[in-house]
PDBQT receptor file of N, H, CA, C and O in Angstrom, charges set to zero:
ATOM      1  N   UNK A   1       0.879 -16.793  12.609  1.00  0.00    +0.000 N 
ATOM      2  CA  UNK A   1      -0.001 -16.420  11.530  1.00  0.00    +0.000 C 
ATOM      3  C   UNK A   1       0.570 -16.936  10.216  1.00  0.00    +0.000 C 
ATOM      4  O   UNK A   1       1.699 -17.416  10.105  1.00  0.00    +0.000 OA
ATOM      5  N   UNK A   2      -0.289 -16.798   9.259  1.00  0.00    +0.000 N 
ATOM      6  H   UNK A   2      -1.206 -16.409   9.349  1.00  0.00    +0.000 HD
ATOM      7  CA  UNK A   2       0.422 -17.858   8.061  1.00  0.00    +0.000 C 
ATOM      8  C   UNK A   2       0.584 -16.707   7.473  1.00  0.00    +0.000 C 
ATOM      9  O   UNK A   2       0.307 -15.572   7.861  1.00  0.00    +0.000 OA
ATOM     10  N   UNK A   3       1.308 -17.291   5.983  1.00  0.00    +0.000 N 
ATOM     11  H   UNK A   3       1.533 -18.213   5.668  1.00  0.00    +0.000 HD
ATOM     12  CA  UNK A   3       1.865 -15.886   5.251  1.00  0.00    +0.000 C 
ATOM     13  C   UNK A   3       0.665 -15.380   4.666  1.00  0.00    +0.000 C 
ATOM     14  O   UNK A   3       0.657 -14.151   4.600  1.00  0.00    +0.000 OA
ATOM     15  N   UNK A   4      -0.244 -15.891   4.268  1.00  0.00    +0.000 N 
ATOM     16  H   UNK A   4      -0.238 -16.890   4.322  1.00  0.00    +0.000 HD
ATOM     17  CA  UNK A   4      -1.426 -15.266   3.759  1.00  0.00    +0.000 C 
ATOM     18  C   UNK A   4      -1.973 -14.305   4.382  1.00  0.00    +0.000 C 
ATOM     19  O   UNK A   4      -2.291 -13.239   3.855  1.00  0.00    +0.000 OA
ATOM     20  N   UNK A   5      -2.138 -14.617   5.630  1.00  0.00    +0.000 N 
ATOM     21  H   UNK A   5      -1.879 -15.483   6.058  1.00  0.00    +0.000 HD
ATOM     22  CA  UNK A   5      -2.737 -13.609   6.929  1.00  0.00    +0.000 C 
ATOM     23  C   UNK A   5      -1.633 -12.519   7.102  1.00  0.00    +0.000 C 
ATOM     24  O   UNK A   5      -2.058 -11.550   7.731  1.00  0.00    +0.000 OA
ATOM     25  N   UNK A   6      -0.722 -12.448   6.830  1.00  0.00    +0.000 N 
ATOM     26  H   UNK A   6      -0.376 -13.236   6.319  1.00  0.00    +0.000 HD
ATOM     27  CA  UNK A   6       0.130 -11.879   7.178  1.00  0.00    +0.000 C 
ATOM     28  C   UNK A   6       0.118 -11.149   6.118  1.00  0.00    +0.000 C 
ATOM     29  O   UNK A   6      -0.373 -10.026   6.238  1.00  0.00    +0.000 OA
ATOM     30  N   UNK A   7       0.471 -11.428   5.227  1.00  0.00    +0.000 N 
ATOM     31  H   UNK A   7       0.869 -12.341   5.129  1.00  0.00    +0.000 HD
ATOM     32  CA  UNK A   7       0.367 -10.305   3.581  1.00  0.00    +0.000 C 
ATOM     33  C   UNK A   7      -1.200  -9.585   3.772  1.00  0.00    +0.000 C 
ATOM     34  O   UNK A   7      -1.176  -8.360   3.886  1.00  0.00    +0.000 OA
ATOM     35  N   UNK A   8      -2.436 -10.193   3.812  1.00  0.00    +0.000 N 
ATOM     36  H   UNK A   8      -2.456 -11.188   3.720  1.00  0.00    +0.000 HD
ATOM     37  CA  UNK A   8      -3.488  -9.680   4.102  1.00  0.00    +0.000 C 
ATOM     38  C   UNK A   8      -3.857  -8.246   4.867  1.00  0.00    +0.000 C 
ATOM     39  O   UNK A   8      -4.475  -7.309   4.361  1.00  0.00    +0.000 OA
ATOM     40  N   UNK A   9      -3.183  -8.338   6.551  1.00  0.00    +0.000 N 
ATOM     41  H   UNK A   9      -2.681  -9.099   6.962  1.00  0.00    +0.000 HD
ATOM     42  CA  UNK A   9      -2.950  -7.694   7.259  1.00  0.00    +0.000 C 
ATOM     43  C   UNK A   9      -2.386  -6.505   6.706  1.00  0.00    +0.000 C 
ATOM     44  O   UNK A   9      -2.970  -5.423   6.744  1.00  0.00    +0.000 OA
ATOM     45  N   UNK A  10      -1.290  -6.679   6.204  1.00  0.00    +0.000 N 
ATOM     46  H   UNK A  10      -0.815  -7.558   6.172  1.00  0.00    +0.000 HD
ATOM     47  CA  UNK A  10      -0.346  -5.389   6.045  1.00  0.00    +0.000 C 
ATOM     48  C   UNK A  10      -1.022  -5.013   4.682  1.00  0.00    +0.000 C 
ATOM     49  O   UNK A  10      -1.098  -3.788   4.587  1.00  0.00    +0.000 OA
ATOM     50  N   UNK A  11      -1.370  -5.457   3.949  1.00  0.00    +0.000 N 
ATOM     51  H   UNK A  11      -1.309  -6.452   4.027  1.00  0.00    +0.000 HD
ATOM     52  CA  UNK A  11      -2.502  -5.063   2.696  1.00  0.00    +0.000 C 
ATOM     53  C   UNK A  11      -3.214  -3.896   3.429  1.00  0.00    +0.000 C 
ATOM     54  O   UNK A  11      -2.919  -2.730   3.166  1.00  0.00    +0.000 OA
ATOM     55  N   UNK A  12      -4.091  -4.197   4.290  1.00  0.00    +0.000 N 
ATOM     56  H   UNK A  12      -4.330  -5.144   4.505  1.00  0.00    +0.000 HD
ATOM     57  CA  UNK A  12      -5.040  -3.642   4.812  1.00  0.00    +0.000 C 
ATOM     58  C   UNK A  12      -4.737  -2.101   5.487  1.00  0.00    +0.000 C 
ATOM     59  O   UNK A  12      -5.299  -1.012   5.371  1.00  0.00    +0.000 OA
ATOM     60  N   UNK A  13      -3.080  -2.782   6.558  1.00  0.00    +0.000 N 
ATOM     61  H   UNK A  13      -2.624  -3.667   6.653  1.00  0.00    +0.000 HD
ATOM     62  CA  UNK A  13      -2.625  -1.517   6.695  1.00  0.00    +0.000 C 
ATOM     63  C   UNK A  13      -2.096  -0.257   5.496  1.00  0.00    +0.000 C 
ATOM     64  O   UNK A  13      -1.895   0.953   5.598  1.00  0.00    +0.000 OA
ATOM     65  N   UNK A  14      -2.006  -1.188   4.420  1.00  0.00    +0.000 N 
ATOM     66  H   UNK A  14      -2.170  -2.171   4.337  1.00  0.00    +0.000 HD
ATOM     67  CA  UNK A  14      -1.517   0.105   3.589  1.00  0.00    +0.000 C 
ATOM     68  C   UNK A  14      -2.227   0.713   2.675  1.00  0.00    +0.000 C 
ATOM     69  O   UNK A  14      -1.855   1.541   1.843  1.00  0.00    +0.000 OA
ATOM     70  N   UNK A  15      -3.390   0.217   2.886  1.00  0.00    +0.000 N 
ATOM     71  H   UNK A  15      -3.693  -0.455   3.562  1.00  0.00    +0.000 HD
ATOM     72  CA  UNK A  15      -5.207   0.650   2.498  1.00  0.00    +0.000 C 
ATOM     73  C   UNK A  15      -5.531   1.763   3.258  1.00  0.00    +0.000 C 
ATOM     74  O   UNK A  15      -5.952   2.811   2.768  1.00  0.00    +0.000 OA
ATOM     75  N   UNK A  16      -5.289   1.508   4.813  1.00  0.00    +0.000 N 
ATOM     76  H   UNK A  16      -4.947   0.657   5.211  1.00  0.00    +0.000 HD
ATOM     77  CA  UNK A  16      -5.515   2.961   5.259  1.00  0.00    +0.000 C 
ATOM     78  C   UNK A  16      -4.374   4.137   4.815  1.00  0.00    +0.000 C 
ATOM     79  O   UNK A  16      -4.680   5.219   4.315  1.00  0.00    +0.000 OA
ATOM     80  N   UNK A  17      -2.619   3.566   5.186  1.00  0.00    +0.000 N 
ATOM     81  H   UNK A  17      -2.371   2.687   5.593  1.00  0.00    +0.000 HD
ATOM     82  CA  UNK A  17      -1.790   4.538   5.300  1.00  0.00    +0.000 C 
ATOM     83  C   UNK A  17      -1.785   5.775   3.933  1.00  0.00    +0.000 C 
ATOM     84  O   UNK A  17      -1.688   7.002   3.893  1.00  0.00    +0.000 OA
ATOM     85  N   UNK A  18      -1.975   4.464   2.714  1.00  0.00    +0.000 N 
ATOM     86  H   UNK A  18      -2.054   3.468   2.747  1.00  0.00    +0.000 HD
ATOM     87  CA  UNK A  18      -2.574   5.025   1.497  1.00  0.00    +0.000 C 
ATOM     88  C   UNK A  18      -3.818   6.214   1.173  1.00  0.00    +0.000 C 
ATOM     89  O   UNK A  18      -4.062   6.976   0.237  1.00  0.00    +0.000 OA
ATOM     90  N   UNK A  19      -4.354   5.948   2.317  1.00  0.00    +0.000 N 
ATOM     91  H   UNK A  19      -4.157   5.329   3.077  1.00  0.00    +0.000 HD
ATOM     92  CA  UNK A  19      -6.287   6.889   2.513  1.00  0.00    +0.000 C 
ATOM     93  C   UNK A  19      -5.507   8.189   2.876  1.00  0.00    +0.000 C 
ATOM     94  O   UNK A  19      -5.246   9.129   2.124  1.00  0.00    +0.000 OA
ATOM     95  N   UNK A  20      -5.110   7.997   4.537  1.00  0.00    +0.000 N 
ATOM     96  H   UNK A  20      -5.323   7.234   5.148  1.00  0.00    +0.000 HD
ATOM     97  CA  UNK A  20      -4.218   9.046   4.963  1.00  0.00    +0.000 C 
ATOM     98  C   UNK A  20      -3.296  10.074   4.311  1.00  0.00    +0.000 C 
ATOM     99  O   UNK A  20      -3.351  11.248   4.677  1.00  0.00    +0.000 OA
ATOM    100  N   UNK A  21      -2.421   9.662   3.327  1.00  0.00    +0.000 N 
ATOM    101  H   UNK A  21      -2.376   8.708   3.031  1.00  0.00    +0.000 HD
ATOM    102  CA  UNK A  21      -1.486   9.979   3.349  1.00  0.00    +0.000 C 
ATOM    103  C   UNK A  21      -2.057  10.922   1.836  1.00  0.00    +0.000 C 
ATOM    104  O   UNK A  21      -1.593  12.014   1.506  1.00  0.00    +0.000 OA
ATOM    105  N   UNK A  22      -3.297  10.062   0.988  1.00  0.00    +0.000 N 
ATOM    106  H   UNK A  22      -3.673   9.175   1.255  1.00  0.00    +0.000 HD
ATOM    107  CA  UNK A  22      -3.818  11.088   0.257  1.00  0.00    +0.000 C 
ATOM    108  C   UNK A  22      -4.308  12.212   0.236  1.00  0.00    +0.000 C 
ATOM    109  O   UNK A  22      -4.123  13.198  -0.477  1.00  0.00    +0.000 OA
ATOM    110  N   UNK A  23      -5.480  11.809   1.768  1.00  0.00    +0.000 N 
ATOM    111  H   UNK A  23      -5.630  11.008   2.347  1.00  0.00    +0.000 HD
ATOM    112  CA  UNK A  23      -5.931  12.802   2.270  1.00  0.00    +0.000 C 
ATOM    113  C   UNK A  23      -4.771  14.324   2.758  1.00  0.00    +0.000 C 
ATOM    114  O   UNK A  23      -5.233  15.442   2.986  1.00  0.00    +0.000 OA
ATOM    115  N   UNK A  24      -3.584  14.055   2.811  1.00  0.00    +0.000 N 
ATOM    116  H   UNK A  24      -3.209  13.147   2.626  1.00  0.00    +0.000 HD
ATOM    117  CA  UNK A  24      -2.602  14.865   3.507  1.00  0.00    +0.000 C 
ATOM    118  C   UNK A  24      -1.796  16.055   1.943  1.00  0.00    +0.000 C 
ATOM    119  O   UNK A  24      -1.117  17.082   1.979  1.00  0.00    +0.000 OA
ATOM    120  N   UNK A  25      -2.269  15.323   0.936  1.00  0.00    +0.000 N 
ATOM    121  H   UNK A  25      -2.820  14.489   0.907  1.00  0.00    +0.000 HD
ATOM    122  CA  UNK A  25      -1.885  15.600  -0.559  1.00  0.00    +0.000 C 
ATOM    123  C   UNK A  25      -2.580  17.381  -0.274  1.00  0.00    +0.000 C 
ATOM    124  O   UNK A  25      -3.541  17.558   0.476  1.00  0.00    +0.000 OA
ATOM    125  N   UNK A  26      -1.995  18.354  -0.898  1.00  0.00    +0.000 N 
ATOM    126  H   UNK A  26      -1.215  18.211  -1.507  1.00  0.00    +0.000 HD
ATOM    127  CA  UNK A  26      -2.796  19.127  -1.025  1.00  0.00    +0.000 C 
ATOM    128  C   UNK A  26      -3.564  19.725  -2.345  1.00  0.00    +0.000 C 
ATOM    129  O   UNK A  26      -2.891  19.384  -3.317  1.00  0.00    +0.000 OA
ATOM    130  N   UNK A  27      -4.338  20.239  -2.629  1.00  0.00    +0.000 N 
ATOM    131  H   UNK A  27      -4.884  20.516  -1.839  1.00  0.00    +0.000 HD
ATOM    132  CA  UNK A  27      -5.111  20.263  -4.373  1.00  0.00    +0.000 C 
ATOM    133  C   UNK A  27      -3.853  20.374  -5.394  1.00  0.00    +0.000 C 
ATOM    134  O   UNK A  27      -3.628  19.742  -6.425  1.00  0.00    +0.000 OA
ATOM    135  N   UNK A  28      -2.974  21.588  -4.628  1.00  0.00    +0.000 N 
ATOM    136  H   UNK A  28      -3.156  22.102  -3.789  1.00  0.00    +0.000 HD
ATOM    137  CA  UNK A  28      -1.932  22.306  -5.612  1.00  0.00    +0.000 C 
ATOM    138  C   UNK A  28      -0.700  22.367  -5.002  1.00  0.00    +0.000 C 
ATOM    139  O   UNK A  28      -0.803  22.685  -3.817  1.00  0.00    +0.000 OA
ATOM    140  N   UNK A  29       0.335  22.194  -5.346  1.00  0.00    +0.000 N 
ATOM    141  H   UNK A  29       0.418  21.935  -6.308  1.00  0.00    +0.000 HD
ATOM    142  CA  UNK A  29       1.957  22.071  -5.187  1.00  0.00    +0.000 C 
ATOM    143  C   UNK A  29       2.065  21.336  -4.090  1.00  0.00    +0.000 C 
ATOM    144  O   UNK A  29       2.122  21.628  -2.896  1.00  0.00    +0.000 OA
ATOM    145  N   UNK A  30       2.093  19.850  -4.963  1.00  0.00    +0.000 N 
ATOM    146  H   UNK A  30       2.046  19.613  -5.933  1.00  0.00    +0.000 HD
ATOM    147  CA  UNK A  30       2.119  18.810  -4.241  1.00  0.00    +0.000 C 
ATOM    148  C   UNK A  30       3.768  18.670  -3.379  1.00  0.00    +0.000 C 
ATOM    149  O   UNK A  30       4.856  19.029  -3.830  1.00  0.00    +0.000 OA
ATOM    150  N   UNK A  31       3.499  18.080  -2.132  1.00  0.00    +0.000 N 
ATOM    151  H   UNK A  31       2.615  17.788  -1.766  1.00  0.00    +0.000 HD
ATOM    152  CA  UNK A  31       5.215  18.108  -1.837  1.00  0.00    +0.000 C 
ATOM    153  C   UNK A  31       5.810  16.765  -1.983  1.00  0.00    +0.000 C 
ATOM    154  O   UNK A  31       5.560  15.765  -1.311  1.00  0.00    +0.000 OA
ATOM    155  N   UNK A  32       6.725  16.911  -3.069  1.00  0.00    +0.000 N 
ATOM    156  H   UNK A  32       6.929  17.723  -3.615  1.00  0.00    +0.000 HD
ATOM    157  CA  UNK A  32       7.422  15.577  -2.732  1.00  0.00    +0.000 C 
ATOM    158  C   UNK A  32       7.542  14.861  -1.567  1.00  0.00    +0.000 C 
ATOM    159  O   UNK A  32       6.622  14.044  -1.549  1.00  0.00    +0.000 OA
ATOM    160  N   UNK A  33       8.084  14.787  -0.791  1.00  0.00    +0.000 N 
ATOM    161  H   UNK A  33       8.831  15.451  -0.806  1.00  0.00    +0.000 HD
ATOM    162  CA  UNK A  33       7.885  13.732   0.440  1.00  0.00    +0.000 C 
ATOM    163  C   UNK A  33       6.957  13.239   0.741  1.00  0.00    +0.000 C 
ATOM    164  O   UNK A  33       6.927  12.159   1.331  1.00  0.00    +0.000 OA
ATOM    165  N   UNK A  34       5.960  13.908   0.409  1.00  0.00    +0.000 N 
ATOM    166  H   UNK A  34       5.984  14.785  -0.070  1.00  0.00    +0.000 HD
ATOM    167  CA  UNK A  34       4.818  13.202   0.544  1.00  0.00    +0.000 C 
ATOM    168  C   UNK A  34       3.896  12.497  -0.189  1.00  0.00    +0.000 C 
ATOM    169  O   UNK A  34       2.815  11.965   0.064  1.00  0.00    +0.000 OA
ATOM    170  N   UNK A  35       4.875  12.678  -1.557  1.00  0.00    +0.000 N 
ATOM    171  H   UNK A  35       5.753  13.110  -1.763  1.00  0.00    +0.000 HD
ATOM    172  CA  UNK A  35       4.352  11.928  -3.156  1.00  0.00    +0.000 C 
ATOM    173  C   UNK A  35       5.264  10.896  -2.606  1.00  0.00    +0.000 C 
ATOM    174  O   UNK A  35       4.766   9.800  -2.350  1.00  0.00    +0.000 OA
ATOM    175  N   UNK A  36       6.335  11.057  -2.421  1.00  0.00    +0.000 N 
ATOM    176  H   UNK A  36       6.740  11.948  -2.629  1.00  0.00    +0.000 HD
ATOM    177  CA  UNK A  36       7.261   9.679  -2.577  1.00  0.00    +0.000 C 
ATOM    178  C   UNK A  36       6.660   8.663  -1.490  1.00  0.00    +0.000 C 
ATOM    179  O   UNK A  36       6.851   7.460  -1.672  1.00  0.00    +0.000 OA
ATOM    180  N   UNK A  37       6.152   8.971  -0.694  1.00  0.00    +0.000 N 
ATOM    181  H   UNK A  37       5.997   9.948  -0.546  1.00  0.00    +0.000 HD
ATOM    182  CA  UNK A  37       5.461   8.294   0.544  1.00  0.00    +0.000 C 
ATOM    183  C   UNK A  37       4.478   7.719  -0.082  1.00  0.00    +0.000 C 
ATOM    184  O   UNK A  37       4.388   6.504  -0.257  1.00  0.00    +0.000 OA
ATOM    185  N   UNK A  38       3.519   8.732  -0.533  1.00  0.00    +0.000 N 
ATOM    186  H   UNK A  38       3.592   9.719  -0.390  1.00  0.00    +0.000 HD
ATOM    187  CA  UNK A  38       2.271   7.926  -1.202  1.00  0.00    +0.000 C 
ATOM    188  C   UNK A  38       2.725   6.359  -2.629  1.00  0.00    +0.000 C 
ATOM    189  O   UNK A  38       2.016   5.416  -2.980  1.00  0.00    +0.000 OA
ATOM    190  N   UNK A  39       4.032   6.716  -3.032  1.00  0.00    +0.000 N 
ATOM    191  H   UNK A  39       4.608   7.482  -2.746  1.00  0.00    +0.000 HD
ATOM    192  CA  UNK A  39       4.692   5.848  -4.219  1.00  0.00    +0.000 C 
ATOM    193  C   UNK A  39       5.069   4.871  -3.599  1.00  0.00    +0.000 C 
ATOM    194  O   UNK A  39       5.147   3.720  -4.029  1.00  0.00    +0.000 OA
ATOM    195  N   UNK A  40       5.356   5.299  -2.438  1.00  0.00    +0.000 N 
ATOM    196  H   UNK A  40       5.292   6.234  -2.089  1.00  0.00    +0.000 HD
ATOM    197  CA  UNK A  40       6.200   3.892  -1.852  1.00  0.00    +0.000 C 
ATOM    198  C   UNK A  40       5.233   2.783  -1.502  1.00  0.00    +0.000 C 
ATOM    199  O   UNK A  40       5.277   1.667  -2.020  1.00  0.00    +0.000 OA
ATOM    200  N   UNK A  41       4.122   3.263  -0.347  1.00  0.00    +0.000 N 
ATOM    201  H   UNK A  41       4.086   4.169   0.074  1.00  0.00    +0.000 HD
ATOM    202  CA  UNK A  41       2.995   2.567  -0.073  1.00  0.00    +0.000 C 
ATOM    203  C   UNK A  41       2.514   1.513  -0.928  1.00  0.00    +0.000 C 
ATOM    204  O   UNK A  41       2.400   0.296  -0.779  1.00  0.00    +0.000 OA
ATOM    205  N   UNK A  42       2.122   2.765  -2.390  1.00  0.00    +0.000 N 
ATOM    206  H   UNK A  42       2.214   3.753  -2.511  1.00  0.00    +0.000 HD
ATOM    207  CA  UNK A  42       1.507   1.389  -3.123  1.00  0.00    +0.000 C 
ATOM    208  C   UNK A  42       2.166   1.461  -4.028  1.00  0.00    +0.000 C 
ATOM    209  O   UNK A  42       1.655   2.055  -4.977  1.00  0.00    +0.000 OA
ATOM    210  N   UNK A  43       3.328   1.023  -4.186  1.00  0.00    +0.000 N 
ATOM    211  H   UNK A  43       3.744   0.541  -3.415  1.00  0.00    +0.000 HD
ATOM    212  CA  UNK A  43       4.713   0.274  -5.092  1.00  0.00    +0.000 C 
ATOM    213  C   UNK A  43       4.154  -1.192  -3.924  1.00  0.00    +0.000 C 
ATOM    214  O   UNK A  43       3.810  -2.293  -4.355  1.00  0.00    +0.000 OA
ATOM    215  N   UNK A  44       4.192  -0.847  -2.601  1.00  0.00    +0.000 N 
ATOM    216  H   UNK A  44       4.471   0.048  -2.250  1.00  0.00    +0.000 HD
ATOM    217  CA  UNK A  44       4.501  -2.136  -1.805  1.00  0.00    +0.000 C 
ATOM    218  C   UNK A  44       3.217  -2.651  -1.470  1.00  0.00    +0.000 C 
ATOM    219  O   UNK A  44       3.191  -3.505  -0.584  1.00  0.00    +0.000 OA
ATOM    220  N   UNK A  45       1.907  -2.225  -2.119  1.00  0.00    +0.000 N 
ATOM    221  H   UNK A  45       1.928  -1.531  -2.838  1.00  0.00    +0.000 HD
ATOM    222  CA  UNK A  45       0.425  -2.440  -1.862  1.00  0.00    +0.000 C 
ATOM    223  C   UNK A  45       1.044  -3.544  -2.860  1.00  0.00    +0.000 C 
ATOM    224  O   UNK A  45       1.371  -4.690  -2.550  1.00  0.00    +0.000 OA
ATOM    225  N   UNK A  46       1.132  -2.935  -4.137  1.00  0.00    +0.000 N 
ATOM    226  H   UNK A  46       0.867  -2.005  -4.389  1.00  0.00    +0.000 HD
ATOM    227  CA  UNK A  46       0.980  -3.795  -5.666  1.00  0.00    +0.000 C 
ATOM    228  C   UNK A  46       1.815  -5.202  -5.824  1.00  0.00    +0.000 C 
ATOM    229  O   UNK A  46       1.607  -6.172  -6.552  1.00  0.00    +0.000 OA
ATOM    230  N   UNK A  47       2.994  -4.893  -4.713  1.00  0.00    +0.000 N 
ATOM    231  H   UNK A  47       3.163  -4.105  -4.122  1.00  0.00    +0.000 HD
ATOM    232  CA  UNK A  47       3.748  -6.123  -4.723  1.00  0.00    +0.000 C 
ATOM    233  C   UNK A  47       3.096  -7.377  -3.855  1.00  0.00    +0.000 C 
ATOM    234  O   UNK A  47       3.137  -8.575  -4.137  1.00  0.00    +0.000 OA
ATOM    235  N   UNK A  48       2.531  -6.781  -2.805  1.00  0.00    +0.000 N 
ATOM    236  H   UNK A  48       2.498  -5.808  -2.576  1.00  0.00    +0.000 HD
ATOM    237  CA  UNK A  48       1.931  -7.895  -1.984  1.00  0.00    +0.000 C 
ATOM    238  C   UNK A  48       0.726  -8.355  -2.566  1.00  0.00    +0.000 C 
ATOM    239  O   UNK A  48       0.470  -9.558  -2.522  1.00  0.00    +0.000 OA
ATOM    240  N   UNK A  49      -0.031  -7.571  -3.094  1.00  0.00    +0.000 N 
ATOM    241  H   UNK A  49       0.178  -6.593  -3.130  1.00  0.00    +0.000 HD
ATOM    242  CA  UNK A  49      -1.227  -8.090  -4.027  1.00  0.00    +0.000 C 
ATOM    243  C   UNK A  49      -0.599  -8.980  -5.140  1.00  0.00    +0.000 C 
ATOM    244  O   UNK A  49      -1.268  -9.996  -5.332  1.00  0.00    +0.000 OA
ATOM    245  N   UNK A  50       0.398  -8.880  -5.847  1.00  0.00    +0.000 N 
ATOM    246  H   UNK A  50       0.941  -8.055  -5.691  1.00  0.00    +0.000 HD
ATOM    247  CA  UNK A  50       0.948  -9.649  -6.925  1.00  0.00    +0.000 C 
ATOM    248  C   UNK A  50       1.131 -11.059  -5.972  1.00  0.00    +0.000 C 
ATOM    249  O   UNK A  50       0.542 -12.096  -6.279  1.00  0.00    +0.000 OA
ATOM    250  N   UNK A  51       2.008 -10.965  -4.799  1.00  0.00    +0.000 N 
ATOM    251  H   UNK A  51       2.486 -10.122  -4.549  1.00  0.00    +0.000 HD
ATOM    252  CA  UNK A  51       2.346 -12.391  -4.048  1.00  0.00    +0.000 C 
ATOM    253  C   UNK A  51       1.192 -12.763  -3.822  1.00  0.00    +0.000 C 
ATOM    254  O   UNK A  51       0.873 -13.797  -4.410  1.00  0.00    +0.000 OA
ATOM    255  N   UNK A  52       0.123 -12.109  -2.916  1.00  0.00    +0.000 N 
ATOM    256  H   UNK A  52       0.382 -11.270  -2.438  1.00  0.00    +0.000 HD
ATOM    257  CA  UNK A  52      -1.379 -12.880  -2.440  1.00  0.00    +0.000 C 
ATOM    258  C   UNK A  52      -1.806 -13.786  -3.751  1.00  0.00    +0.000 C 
ATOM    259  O   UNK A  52      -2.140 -14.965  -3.633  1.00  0.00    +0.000 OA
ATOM    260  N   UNK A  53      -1.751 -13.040  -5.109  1.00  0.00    +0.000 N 
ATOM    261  H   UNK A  53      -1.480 -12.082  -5.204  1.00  0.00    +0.000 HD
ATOM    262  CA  UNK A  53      -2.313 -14.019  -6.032  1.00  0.00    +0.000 C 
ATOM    263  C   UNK A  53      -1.763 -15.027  -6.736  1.00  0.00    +0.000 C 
ATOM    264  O   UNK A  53      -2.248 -15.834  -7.529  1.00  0.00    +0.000 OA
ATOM    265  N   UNK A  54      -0.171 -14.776  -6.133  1.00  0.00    +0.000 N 
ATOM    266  H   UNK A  54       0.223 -14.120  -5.490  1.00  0.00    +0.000 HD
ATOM    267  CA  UNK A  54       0.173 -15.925  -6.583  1.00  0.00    +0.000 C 
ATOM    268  C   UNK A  54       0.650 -17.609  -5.387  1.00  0.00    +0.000 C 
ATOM    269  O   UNK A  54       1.179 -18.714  -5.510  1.00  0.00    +0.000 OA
ATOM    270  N   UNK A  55      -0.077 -16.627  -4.190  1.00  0.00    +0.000 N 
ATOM    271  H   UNK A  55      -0.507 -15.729  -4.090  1.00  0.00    +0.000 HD
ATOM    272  CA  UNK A  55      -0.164 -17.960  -3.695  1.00  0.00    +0.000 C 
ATOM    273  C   UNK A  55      -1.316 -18.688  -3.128  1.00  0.00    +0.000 C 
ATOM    274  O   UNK A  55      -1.372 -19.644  -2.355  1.00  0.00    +0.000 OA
ATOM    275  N   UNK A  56      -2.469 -17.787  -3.879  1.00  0.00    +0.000 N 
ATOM    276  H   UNK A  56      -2.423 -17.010  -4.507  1.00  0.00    +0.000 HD
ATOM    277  CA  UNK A  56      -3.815 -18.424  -4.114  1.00  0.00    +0.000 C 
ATOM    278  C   UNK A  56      -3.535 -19.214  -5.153  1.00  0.00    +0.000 C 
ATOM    279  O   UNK A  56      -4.032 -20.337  -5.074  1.00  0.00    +0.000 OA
ATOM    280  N   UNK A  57      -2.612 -18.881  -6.523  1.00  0.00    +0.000 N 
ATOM    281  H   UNK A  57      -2.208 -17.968  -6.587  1.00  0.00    +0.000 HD
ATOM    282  CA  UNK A  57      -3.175 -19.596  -7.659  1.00  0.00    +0.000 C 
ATOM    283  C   UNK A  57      -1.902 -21.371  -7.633  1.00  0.00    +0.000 C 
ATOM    284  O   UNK A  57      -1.576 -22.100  -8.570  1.00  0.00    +0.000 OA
ATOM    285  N   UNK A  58      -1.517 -21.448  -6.036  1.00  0.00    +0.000 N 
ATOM    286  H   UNK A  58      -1.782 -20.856  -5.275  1.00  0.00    +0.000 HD
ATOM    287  CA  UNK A  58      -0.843 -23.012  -6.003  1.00  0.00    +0.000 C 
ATOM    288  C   UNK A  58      -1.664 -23.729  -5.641  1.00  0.00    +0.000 C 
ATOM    289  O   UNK A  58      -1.427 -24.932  -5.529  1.00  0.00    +0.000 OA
TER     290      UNK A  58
């Protein structure tokens, strides 16, 4: 698979894990572990979206 497909893919997976893991949030006294989970996800959504566009824009 090329790296595009490959960054794509795991994009996608962390589109759902991201859905999930909100859905798991509760209204009130949020638990850390499960904030830091949700931070981590998309800390690493935002990074692969930053690479996807920068290797559309070669």
């Amino acid at each position: 698979m090329s790296e595009l497909a490959d960054i794509k893919k795991r994009m996608n997976e962390l589109e759902i894990l991201i859905k999930e893991t909100k859905d798991r949030l509760p209204a009130h006294s949020t638990k850390p572990p499960v904030m830091f989970e949700l931070l981590e996800y998309e800390d690493e959504y935002d990074m692969l979206l930053k690479k996807l566009n920068k290797l559309k824009g070669m």
